[in-house]
C-alpha positions as CSV (number, residue, x, y, z in Angstrom):
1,X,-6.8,183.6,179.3
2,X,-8.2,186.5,178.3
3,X,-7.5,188.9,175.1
4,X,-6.0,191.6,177.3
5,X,-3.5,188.9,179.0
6,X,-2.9,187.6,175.6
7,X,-1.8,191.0,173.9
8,X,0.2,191.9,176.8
9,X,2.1,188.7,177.2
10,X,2.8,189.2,173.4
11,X,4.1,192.8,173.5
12,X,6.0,192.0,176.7
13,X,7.3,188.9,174.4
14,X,8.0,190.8,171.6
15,X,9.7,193.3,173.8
16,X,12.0,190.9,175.5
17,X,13.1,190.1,171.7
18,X,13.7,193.1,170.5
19,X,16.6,194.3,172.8
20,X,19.8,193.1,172.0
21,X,22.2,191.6,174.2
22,X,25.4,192.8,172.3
23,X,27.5,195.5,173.7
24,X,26.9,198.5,170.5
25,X,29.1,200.4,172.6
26,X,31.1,202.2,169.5
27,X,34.2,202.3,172.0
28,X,34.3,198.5,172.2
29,X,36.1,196.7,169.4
30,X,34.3,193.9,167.9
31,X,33.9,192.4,164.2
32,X,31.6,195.3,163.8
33,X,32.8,197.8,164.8
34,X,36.8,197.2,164.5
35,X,39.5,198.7,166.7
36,X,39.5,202.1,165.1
37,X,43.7,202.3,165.9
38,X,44.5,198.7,165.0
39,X,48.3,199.3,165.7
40,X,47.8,200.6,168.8
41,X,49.9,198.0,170.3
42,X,51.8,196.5,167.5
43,X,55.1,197.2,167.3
44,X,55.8,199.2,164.0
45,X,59.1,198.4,162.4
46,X,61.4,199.6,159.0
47,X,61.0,196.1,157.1
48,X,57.2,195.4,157.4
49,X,55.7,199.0,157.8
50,X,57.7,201.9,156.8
51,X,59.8,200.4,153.8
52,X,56.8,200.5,151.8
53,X,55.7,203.5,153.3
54,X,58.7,205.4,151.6
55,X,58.8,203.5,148.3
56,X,55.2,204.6,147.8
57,X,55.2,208.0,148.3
58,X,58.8,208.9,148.6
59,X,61.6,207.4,146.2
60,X,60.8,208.3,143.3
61,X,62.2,211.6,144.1
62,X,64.0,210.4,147.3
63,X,65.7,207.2,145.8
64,X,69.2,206.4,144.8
65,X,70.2,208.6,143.2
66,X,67.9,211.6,144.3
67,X,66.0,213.2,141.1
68,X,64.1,216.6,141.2
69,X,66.5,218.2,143.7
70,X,65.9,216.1,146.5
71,X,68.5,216.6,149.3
72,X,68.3,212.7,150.5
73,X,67.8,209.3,149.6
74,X,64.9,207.8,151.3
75,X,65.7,203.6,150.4
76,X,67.3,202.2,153.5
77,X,66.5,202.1,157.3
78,X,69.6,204.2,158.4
79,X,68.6,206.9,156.0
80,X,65.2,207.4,156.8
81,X,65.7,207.1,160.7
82,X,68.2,209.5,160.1
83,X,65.9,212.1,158.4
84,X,63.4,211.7,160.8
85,X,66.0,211.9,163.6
86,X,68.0,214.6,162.1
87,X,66.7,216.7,159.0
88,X,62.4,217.2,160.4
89,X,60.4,214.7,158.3
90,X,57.9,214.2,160.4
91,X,57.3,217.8,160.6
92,X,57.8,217.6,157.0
93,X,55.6,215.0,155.9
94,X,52.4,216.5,157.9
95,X,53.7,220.2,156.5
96,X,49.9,220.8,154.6
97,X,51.4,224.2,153.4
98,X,54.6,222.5,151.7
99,X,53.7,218.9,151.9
100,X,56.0,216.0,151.1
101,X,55.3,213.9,148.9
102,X,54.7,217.5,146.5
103,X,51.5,216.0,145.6
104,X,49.9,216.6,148.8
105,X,49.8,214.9,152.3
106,X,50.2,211.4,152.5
107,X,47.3,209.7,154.1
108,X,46.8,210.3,157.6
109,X,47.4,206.2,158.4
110,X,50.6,206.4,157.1
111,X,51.6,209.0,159.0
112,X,50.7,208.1,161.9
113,X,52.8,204.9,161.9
114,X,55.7,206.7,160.8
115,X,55.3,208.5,164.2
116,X,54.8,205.6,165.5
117,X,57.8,203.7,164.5
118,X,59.7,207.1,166.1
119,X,57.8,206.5,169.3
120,X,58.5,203.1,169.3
121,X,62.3,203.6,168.9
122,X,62.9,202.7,165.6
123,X,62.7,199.2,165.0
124,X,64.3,197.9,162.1
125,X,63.0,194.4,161.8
C-alpha cells in the first residue's frame, strides 16, 4: 500500500468516527436534552402540584385569616378552584402590571401548571 492509500483510508477512517450516530435533534427529548414541557402529559392535581404552589407564593397574605387586605383565602382546593373559576386569578397571577404575588410574577413554571390544572379540570388528588 502506498502513502496516498494510507492517508486516505485514515481520513476516510477518521471520518467515519467523527459523525455521531445520536439523534442532536433539540426537538427530541433525551437525557440531554430533556423534554423542555415535562408535564405535558401528567395530570396536574390540587394535593401534589398546586397546594404548594399557593403556600409559596400566596398565603401569607391569602391564608386563614386573610392579612394585608386580601379579599380571599387561598389554603384549600375548593377556594382556590373557586378563585380561578370565579374571581380571575389566572388573569391575575400573569397581570405583569399589578402582579400577584405583590412582589412580582411568579415564575413562569408555576404558572403554567396552574393553567394547567384549569385545563385539566381541576383535579383534586
Amino acid at each position: 500500500m502506498n502513502l496516498k492509500n494510507l492517508i486516505s483510508l485514515i481520513v476516510v477512517t477518521l471520518l467515519l468516527f467523527s459523525c455521531s450516530g445520536s439523534d442532536d435533534d433539540p426537538t427530541t427529548p433525551n437525557s440531554s436534552n430533556p423534554d423542555p414541557n415535562p408535564n405535558n402529559s401528567t395530570n396536574i392535581t390540587y394535593n401534589s402540584h398546586i397546594k404548594s404552589i399557593m403556600s409559596g407564593n400566596c398565603t401569607s397574605c391569602h391564608g386563614n385569616p386573610t392579612t394585608n387586605s386580601a379579599p380571599m383565602s387561598l389554603t384549600t382546593y375548593s377556594e382556590v378552584k373557586n378563585s380561578v373559576e370565579t374571581r380571575g386569578l389566572i388573569g391575575r397571577i400573569n397581570n405583569a402590571n399589578n402582579p400577584m404575588p405583590q412582589g412580582g410574577l411568579m415564575s413562569q413554571t408555576n404558572r403554567d401548571l396552574i393553567q394547567q390544572w384549569k385545563d385539566q379540570g381541576f383535579l383534586e388528588n
